[in-house]
Structures are given as structure tokens and as C-alpha cells.
N, C-alpha and C positions, 0 to 999 in steps of 0.2 A: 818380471817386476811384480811386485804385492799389487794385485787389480781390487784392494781393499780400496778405493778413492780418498776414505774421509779420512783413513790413516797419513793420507801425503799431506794433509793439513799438519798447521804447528799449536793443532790445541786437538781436545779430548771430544767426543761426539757430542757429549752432555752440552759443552758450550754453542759448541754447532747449531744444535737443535733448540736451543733455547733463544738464540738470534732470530733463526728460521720461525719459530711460533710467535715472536713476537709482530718479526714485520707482517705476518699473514693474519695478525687478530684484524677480524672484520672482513678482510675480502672471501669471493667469492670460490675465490683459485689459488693457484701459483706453486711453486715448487724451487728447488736448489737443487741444479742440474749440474753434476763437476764429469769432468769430460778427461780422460787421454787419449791423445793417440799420435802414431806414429803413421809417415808413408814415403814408399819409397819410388821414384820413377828414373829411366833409364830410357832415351832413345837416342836411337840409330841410323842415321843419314849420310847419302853419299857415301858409303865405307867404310866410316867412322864412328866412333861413338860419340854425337854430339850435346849430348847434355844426360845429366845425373844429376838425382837429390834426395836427399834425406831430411824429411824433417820430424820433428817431436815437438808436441805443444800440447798445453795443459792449462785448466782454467774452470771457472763456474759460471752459471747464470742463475741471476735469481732475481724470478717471476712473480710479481702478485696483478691479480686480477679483480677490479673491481667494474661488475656490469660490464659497458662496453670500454671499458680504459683498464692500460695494463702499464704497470710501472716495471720498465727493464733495465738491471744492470751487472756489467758482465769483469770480471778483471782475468788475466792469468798469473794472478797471488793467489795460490793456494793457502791463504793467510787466515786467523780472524779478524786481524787490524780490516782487509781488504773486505773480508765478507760485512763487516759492521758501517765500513765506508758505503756499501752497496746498499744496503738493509737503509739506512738515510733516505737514501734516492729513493726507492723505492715504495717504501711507507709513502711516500710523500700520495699515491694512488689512493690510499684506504681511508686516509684524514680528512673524518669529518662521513663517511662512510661505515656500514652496518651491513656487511652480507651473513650470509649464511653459508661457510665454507663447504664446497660440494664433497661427496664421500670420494673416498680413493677407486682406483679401476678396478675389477676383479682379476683376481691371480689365474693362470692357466701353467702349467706344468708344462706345456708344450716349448720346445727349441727349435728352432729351425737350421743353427749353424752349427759348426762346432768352436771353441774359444783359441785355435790354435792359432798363433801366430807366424804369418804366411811369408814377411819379409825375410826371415831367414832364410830359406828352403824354396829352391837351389839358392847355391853361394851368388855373390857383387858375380864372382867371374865367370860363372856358371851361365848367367843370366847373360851376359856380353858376349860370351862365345856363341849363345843360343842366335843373339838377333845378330852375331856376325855370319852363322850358318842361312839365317833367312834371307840377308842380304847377298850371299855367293849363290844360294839358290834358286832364287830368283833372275839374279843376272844371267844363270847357266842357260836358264828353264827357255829364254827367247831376247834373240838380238833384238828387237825394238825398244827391250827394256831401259828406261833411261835412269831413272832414278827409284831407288828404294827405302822408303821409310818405316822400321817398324819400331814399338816399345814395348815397353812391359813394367807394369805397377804392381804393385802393392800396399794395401792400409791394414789399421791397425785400431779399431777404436772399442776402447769401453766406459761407459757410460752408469751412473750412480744416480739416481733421482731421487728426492728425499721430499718428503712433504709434511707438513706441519701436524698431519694429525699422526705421527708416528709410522707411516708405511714407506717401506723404501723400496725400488727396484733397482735392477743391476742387468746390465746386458753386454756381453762380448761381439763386438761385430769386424770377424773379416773380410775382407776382400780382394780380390785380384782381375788381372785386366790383360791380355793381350790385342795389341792394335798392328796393322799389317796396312801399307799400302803402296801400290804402285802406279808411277807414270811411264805410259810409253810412247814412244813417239816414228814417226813416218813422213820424212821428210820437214817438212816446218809443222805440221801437225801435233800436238800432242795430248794426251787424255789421260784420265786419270780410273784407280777403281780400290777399292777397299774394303776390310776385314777386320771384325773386330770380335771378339768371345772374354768372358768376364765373368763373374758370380761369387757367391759368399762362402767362398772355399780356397784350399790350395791350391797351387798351381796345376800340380799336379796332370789329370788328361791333359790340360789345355795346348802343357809345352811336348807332349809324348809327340814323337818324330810324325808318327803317324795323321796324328789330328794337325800341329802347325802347318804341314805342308800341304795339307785339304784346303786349311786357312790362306796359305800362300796360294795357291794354285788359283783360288776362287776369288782372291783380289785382281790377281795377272788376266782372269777370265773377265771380268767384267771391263777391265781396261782395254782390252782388246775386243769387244764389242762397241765400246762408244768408239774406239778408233776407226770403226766399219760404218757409226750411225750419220744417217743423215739429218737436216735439219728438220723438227716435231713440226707438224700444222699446227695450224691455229683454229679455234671455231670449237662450235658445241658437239659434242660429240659420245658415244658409251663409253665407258673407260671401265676395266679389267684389273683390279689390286688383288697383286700379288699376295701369300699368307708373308705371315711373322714379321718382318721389322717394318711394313705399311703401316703398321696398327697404329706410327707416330701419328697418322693424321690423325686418327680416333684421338690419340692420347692430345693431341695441341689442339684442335676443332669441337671435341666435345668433352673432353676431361677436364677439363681446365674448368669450361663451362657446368660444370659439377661437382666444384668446389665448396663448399659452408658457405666460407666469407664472402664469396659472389651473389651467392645468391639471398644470404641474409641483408646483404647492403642489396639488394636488387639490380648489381651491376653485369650481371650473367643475362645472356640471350634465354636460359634455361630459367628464368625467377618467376615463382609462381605457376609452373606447368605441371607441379608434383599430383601424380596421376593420371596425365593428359597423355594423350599420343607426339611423342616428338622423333620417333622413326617409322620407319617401313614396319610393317608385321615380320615377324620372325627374327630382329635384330633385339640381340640381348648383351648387353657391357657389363663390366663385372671389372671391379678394384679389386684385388685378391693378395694380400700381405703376405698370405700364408703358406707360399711356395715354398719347399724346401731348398736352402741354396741358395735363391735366384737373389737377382743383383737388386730388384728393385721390393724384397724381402725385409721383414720383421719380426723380431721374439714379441717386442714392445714396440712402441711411437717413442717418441721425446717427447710424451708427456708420462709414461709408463702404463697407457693403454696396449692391451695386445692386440697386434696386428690381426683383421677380418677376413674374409669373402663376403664383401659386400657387392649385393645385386644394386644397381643406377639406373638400368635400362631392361624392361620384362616384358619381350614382347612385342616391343616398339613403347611399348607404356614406361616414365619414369618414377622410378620407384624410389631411386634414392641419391641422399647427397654425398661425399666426402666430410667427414665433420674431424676436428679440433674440441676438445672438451670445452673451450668459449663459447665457439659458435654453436656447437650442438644446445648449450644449455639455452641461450639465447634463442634460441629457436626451436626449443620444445622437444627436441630431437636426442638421441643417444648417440654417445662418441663411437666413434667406427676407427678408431686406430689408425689416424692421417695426420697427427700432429706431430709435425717433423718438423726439423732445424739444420741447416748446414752443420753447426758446430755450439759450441756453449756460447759464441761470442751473439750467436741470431736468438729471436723470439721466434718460437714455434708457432705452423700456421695450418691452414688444410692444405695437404699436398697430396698424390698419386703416390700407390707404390709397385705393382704390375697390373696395368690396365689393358681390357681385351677384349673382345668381340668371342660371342660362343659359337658353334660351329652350325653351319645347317645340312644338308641333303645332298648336295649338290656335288659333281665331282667339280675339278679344275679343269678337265677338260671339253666339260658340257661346258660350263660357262663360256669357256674363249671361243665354243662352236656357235655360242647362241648368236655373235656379235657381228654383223654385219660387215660395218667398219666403226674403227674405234682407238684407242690406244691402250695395253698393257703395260701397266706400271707396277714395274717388279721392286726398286728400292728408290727411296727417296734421300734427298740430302735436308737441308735446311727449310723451315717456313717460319709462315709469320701470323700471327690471329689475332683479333681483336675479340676480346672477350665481351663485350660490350654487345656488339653487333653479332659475332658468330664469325665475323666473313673470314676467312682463310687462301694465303698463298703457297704451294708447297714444290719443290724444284726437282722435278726426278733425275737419278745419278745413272737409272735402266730401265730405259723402257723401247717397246716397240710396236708399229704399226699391228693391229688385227685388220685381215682382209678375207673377205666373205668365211668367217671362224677359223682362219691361219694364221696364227703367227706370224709375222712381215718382216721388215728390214727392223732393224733398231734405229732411235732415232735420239736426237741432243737437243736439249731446250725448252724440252715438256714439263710445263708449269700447270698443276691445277689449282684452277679458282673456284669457290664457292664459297659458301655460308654453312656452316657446323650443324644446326637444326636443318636445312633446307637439303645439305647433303644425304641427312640419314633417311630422310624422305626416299630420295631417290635409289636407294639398295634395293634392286632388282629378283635377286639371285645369291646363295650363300653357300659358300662351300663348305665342304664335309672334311677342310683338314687344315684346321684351326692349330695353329704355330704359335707361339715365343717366339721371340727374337733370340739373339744368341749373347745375350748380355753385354749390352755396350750404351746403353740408355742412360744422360744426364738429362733432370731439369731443373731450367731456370723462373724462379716468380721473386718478386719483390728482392731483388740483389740477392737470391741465397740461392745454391745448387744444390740437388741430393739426388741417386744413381735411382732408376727406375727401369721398369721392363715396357716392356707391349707386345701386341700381339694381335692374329685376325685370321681367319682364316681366307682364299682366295673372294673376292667380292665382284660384283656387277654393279656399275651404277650409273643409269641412265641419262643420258642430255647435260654434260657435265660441260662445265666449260676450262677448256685446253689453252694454254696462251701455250705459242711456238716462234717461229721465225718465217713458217709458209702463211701466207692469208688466205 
């Protein structure tokens, strides 16, 4: 398809752009964000192909920004009847208002993906036979195995940003997704384990025979440990995190908490600390766009800022926020390329795009020697944070006993609690081998999702508190 965007309009750019100047005289901001994309999903249950989709959508948003008030509205008419309908709405923010429209982003030449489009390649049957190969291999691999689920995605977007004083951005973003998981079961027992790899590329390594069945192998491996574990204590205790996909706690417990908008409304546990000690010495976080690839990656934001490496955390010292070109301006601050959008139909806000812990000294195997007793939590599933407070729940999916620095039984039900400032206090210890995830990172804030990475490497952290099922 022509990834021209303003060509799929049914008028000429001149009119376009003359809408767009009008509704933005006087505000601070805003822009006309037209959006395609495509995506495709395929999964695989019980033996069968149980669900497929395709879909295609197309549409704009358009943003003006006055102070703290922003006028948004969105249609999928690629029209100018529809854009001048929008333009109404949204004027309606600047009336009676006098900004002073901020200058555009600065350009960088740099790419991080390539523009290929991923849904083609392998073929609809190509892809079916693949996850009907994963599900016979898995069944072969071990009689306990009860049930197997895997999929396989792919999107497709590109993006057009135009802005009133004449500068326009353009970004190809794609992506793909393999997901693997299995339950097995042992009389009325049963448990579960899973695998997931993804990033802003072709399929390509991910389905090579070689890598999916590492992927398989390593889902069946974790399900076949919880089917061993016993039930996790409970009580205060050191706990042991695993490198690379741990790093969600980081990313829900303190990223979050270092967002703009949080902390410009003061509703962040992190408001007001900027320069203050809010970790242990030697802990340093870093929002980093600027991966090549990676799932939770950027050429631009959706605002047409280029994606950073932005330092948060130096030190134990907080150095910086996530910002949205609102909140930064409102806050004295420069945009760090975090203003994301689910799709044209959301307002863009400060979000994460691969967020991480730098490495320290330490091997992974001094750490779990230092530990008395404790628990090793190697992958997490779901949590929960209050941004507000800090405090944090997070449910491990693999973890197990440490006994006088061994590795112990595995164990089910190991929940840890704490507070997101209070936790980074308590990092003891910092390993020398600092991971990524394997791209499989969504997040959610204010009704919108957008893919992200994380990351950490192995951690110590002191007096932590464990909920389990032992008292």
C-alpha cells in the first residue's frame, strides 16, 4: 500500500494543513496523527486451530493542547468533512486562550526497524502447520502433558504526524510475537508454564526449528517444575530475582512511579525526590527507546519526538522523569520521547518503552551463596501497584527455596509485597549479568496498551516480605 497517509485522504495536503493551522492558532501543542495498520493473530488449542484474525484500521487524531487542557478528537474518516467535524471539537480547548505554540522535535536520522511488512511472510498455512508442529511436539516431548497452547501474531503500523507549523514525521513500525504454553498434569494435579519471544522484526529466527523448540522445551521445563513445587512460606524474608523478565517488578513498582504526569500532578510516591536518594547505592534505571528491534522500541513517540536513553535512577539518586512534550513543558523539563498512544483513536501520555536495571559486580552465583535462607524468584506472572503509595503485589509463576546459599525445592504461591521506593532501598547485592526479556511485554495505564520491554540483572533484596500458604 502507498504508506503516503495524507494521500488516503479525499482532499489535497494544502487543505489538510490549513484545517490543522487553524484549529492549533493559539495553543500550546497538538498535532494530526493518521494512523494504518494491520494485524494478524492465530492460536492454537487442544489440536486445533482455535481462533484467527485479521484486521485493518485506519483513522486520525487530532490534538490541541492548551496549558493543562487538551481538546481530543478522533474518527476512522479519512475524510475532510470528518477532519473539520474534529477541528470543532477541538478548538473548542484554545477559545478564549493565547499560547505560544512549542517548536517541533529535533530530527535524527537514526531507524531502529526495518519498514517490512511481517504478516505476509511465512504464509496463513505456513503459520498453522508451524503451531500445529509445536503442539505434536510437545505432546511427543512428555506423557504428563495435557494441554497445549501456542500463537503467533503479527502487526503492521504506520504512522504520519503533522503539525501546524509545517513539520511532519512518518514512522514504519513492525512487529511480531510467538507465545508457547503448557499444562501438565499428575493425577488431579495440574500446573502450568510458559514462553513467549517477540520484537520489531520478522518472524524470521524466532519460528527457525532450532529456536521454537528451545521456546517449547523451556515452557514444558517450567511446568514441570511447578508440578514438583511445594507450597511457598510466608513471612519476611531475602529474596533472590532472577535477570531479565523480573525486571516487571522494576517496570510496575518504580516506572510507573516515573512517569511526568505522576509526578507533575503529585500523585507518584516518587513527587518531589528529583535528586534525592530513592534506592540502595549502586542501583541505576534507565528507559532506553533506542534498542534496535526490541519490542518495547522507537524511531519516534506519537508525538514525533525520538525515542531516548534516558537515565531515572544514578546511583540510587533520581535523576529523571519519563515526559510527554505537555508534561515536560509544564514542568520545566524536556521531552524524553515517552509520549505514546495505543492507536489514533487515544490521547498520548508518558508511558515506558524498555525499562531496566544496569548491571553491578556481582556473579549470580555469589548472590544465591550469600543467602541464608530465602526465596529465588526466577519469573513472575501478574501484579498489582498503587501508584500513589508505591505498595506492590507480584505472583511468582518460578521460584524456589534458597537453603544455607542452595538452591532448594521449588515452590507455588510466592507472592511478594512491598512498596516500590522502600523495595529499592533494600537491594543488597547486584549482578554482573544484566538481561532483557525476550519480548513479550504489554502495558496497561489509563485504558490504553502499548508493547514494552524490561529487564535486570540477578538481584538480592533484603527483609522482603513473602506471602505463601506455610505460616
Amino acid at each position: 500500500m502507498n504508506t503516503d497517509l495524507i494521500k488516503l485522504f479525499d482532499s489535497d495536503e494544502a487543505a489538510i494543513r490549513k484545517v490543522l493551522a487553524q484549529t492549533l492558532s493559539g495553543a500550546d501543542d497538538g498535532e494530526l496523527f493518521i494512523e494504518h495498520s494491520q494485524s494478524e493473530a492465530l492460536s492454537f488449542d487442544n489440536g486445533r486451530l482455535k481462533g484467527g484474525s485479521f484486521n485493518t484500521d485506519q483513522g486520525f487524531g487530532l490534538r490541541a493542547v492548551a496549558g493543562e487542557a487538551v481538546g481530543y478528537a478522533h474518527a476512522g474518516d479519512l475524510s475532510l468533512a470528518a477532519l473539520k467535524r474534529a477541528a470543532d471539537a477541538v478548538g473548542a480547548v484554545t477559545r478564549g486562550y493565547s499560547g505560544s505554540y512549542a517548536a517541533a522535535p529535533q530530527r535524527t536520522n537514526k531507524k531502529l526497524y526495518g519498514d517490512e511488512n511481517p504478516i505476509g511472510e511465512p504464509s496463513f498455512e505456513a503459520k498453522v502447520s508451524l503451531l500445529t508442529e509445536i503442539d505434536a511436539y510437545l505432546r511427543a516431548k512428555d506423557p504428563k502433558v495435557r494441554q497445549v497452547t501456542a500463537s503467533i501474531a503479527a502487526s503492521w503500523q504506520v504512522v504520519d504526524i503533522l503539525r501546524a507549523d509545517g513539520e511532519r514525521m512518518h514512522d514504519i513500525r513492525p512487529m511480531t510475537r510467538l507465545n508457547i504454553s503448557v499444562v501438565v498434569g499428575d493425577g488431579d494435579r495440574q500446573e502450568a508454564g510458559s514462553y513467549g519471544v517477540g520484537g520489531r522484526r520478522g518472524f524470521g529466527d524466532f519460528i527457525a526449528t532450532d529456536n521454537w523448540q528451545r521456546g517449547a522445551d523451556e515452557a514444558l521445563r517450567q511446568a514441570l517444575v511447578n508440578l514438583e513445587a511445594i507450597d511457598a512460606p510466608a513471612g519476611t524474608m531475602d529474596v533472590v530475582l532472577s535477570s531479565g523478565w523480573p525486571g516487571v517488578m522494576l517496570h510496575e513498582a518504580v516506572g510507573h512511579g516515573l512517569e511526568g504526569d505522576f509526578n507533575r500532578k503529585k500523585t507518584s510516591a516518587f513527587a518531589g525526590l528529583m535528586g534525592q536518594t530513592v534506592a540502595a547505592k549502586g542501583v541505576t534505571v534507565v528507559d532506553d527507546g533506542t534498542i534496535e528491534a526490541r519490542r518495547g522500541s522507537l524511531t519516534i513517540d506519537d508525538e514525533g519526538t525520538p525515542s531516548g536513553y534516558n537515565v531515572l535512577i544514578d546511583d540510587g539518586k533520581l535523576t529523571g522523569y519519563m515526559q510527554d512534550r505537555q508534561n515536560a513543558r509544564l514542568m520545566g523539563m524536556k521531552a524524553t520521547g515517552n509520549g505514546r498512544r495505543e492507536s489514533y483513536a487515544h490521547v498520548p501520555m508518558p508511558r515506558m518503552t524498555n525499562t531496566y536495571m544496569l548491571g553491578g559486580d556481582k556473579s549470580p552465583e555469589e548472590i544465591i551463596a550469600s543467602v541464608k535462607k530465602g526465596i529465588y524468584a526466577v519469573s513472575f506472572g501478574g501484579g498489582q501497584v498503587d501508584i500513589t503509595s508505591g505498595k506492590f503485589v507480584f505472583g511468582c509463576t518460578e521460584a524456589y527455596l534458597i537453603d544455607n546459599g542452595k538452591i532448594g525445592a521449588p515452590v507455588k504461591g510466592a507472592m511478594l509485597i512491598g512498596n516500590g521506593p522502600d523495595a529499592m532501598q533494600r537491594i543488597t547485592m547486584i549482578g554482573n549479568d544484566m538481561k532483557l526479556d525476550t519480548g513479550m511485554g504489554n502495558c496497561g495505564k489509563g485504558g490504553q496498551w502499548v508493547p514494552v520491554g524490561v529487564g535486570q540483572p540477578h538481584l538480592r533484596m533484603n527483609d522482603m516480605t513473602v506471602g505463601g500458604t506455610q505460616a
